[in-house]
C-alpha positions in Angstrom: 17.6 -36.0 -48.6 21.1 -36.2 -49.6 20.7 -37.0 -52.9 18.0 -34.6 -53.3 21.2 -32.4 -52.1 23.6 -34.1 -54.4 20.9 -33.1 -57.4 21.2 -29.6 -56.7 18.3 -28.5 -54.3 19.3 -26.1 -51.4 18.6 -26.4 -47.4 15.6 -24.6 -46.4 14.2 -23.7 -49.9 10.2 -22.6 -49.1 9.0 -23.6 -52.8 11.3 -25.3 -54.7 9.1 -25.9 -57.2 10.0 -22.1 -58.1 13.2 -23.5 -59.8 12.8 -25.3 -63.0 15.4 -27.7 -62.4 14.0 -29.0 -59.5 10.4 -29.6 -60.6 11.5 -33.3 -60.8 12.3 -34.1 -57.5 8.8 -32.7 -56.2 8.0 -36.5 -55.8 11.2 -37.5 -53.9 10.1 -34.7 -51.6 7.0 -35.8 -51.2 7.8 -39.2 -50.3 10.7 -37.3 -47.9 8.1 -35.5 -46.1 5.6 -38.9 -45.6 8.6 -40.4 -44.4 8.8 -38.1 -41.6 6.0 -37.8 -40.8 5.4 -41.7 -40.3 8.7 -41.8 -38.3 7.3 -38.9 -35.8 4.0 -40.9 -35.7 6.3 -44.5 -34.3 8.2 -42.5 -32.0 5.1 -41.1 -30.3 3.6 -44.6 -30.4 6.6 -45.8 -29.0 7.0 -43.1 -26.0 2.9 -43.6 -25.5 3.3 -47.1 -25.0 6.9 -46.6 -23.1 5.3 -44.3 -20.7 1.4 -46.5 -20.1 4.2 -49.5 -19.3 6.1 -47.2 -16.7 3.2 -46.6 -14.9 0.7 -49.5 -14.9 2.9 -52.7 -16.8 2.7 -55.3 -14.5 6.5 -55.7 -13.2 8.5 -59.0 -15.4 9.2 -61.8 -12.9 12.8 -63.2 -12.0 13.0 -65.0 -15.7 10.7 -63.6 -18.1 11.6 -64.8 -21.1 11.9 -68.7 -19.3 16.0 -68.8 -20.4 17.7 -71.8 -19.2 21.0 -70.4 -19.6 23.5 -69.6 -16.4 22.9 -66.0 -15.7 19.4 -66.5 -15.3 19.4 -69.4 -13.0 21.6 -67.3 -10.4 19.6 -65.8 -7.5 18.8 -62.4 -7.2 20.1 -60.4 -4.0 19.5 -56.7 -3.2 21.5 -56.1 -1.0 24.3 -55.9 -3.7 22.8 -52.4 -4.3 23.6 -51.3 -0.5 
């Protein structure tokens, strides 16, 4: 988008194929606009599977990833919440 910018087009243009010297950077918007629309389509993949984990991912154990280094062989205490 900022070179689009840097190339001349202006912010919030409804058809900017209406200007001649911007007929050439119809593809670079197209390919903008997939872009966004593939980024909006992760993030909602992302806060789907964000929120299914929330409420029925099966809670990770003391050492989940099986680490051997020191701050996971320390005990956990909960009353250092209290």
């Amino acid at each position: 988008m900022h070179l689009v910018g840097l190339k001349g087009q202006m912010r919030r243009l409804y058809d900017p194929g209406q200007y001649e010297f911007l007929k050439p950077l119809a593809a670079t918007n197209g390919f903008i606009t997939w872009a966004a629309i593939a980024l909006a389509i992760s993030q909602l993949l992302f806060f789907f599977n964000f929120l299914w984990s929330l409420k029925g991912g099966a809670p990770a154990g003391t050492n989940p990833w099986a680490a051997e280094s020191l701050e996971w062989s320390a005990p956990e205490h909960e009353e250092m919440a209290a």
